[in-house]
N, C-alpha and C positions, 0 to 999 in steps of 0.2 A: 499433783494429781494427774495431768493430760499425760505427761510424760509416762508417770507409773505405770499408766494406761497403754500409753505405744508400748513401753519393756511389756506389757503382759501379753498383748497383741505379738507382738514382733516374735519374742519366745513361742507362742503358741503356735504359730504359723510355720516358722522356721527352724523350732526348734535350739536353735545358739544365734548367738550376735557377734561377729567379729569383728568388724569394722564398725566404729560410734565417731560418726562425723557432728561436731558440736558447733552450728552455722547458720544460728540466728543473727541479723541484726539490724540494728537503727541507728539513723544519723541524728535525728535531734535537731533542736534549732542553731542556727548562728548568730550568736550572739553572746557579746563579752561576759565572761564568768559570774560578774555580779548583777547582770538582767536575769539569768537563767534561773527558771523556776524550781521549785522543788519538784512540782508534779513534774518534769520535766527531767530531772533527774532520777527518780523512778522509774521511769518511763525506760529510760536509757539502758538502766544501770540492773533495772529488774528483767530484761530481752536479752543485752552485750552480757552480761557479766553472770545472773541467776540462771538465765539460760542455761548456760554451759554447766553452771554447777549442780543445777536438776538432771541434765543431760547426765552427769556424772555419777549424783547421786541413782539414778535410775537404773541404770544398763551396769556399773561397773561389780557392784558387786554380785551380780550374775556373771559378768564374763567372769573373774577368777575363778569363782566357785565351778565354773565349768572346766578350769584348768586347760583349754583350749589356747593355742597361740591366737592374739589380737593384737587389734592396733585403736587408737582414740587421736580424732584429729579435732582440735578447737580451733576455730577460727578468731586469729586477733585481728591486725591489721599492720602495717607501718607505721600509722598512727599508736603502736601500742612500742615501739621502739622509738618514734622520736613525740614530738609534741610540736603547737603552736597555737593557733590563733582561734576565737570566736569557737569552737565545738568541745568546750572542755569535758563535759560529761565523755563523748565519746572519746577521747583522748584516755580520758579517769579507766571508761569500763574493760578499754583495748590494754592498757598498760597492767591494767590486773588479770586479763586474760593469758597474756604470757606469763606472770608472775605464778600465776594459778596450774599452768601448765607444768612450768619446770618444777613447781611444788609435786604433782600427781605424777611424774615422770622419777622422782625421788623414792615417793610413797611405794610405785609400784614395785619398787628394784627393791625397794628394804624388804620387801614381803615376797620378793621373788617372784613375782607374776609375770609370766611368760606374755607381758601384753605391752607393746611398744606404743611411744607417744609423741604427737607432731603438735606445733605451732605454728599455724600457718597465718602469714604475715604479708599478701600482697600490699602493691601500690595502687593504682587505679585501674579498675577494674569495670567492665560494661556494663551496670546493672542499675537498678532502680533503688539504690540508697538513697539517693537524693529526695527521692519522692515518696520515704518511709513513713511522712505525718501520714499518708493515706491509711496505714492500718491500726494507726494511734487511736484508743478507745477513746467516745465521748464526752464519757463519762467513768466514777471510779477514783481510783487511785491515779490518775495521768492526767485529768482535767483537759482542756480542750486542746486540739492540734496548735501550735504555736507559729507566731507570723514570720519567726523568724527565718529569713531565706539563705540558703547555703549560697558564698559568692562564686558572681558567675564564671572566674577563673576555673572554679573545683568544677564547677559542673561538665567545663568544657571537658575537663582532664577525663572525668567519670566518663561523659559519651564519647571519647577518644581511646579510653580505655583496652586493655585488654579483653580479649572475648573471655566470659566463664571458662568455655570449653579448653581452652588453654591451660587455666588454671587447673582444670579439674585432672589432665594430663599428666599436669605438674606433681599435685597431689598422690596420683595412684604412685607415679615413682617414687615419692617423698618414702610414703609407705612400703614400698617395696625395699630399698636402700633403706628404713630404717632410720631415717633421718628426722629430727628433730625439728632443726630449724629450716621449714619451709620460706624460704625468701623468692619470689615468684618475679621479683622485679631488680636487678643487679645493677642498675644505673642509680637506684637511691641508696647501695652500697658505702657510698663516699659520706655520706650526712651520717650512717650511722654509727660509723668514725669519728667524724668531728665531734659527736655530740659525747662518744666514748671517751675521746682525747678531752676535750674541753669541762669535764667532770674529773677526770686524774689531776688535770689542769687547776683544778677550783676556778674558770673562767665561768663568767657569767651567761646565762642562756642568748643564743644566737636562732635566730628561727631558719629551719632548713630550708632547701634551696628545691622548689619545687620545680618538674620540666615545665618548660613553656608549651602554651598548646599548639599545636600546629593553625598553620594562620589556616582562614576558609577559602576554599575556589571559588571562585566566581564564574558561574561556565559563560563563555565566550559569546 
């Protein structure tokens, strides 16, 4: 409903949509797969994953219909190419973000819609994921904000991060070139190799090798 409401809004205003950036998300608690709640799964799975396919359902069949060149970019993560520890929801709703992509990247070619489609897959990046219970509803379907804390390795990587504004850089070229796969971070290129290799392999899962944080100054 909010969304149908942007696409009515957005078209009325502007007349066409060409550009649907699909860029909700939440991290969820950390903690191992069988503590993780169901509302908590919802929670995740209904922002990371319905998001995007509201987002989709919303805008898309207005952009063809206008027959206009476009482009759609969903936002997965790294996390939707490899996996590991304590955040499975978000691992769940990031890996069906890509899957959902290249599914709508297929859909669009079969029907010939002049609208191009990106997946965008950063590593760590500046922002406030970490501190997503804050907009977790009370109440509802999500039940209460959950205690469980992201460890404090990720966090450092998150505030060491990539600035947005880089990303966002990254993105309009993605768009521009037409590209698909948005990979924003080239040094966790090598894990998503192994994890490629080790699955032709039938090898057993190896959890990927994340950077170390930079140590902290201590001013003099």
């Amino acid at each position: 409903g909010d969304l149908d409401a942007l696409s009515d809004a957005a078209y009325s205003r502007f007349g066409a949509v060409h550009v649907l950036c699909n860029n909700a998300g939440v991290g969820g608690a950390a903690l191992p797969i069988w503590m993780q709640t169901p509302d908590t799964w919802r929670w995740v799975l209904g922002v990371n994953l319905m998001g995007v396919i509201h987002g989709i359902r919303s805008f898309v069949p207005r952009m063809i219909a206008a027959g206009d060149p476009g482009h759609i970019v969903n936002t997965a993560s790294m996390a939707g190419l490899l996996s590991g520890t304590l955040i499975s929801p978000y691992y769940a709703s990031k890996h069906a973000v890509v899957a959902l992509s290249e599914s709508l990247y297929f859909d669009l070619h079969m029907v010939q819609a002049n609208i191009g489609v990106s997946v965008l897959c950063p590593g760590f990046v500046k922002t406030r994921i970490g501190e997503s219970d804050r907009n977790r509803p009370e109440s509802g379907d999500f039940g209460p904000a959950s205690t469980g804390q992201m460890p404090s390795k990720m966090r450092e990587l998150i505030e060491q991060g990539t600035p947005p504004e880089r990303i966002a850089d990254l993105v309009v070229q993605g768009i521009l070139d037409g590209q698909f796969w948005i990979l924003t971070h080239p040094e966790m290129d090598s894990s998503v190799r192994d994890r490629a290799e080790s699955i032709l392999a039938r090898r057993n899962p190896e959890l990927p090798k994340l950077p170390a944080p930079s140590p902290k100054t201590v001013p003099e």
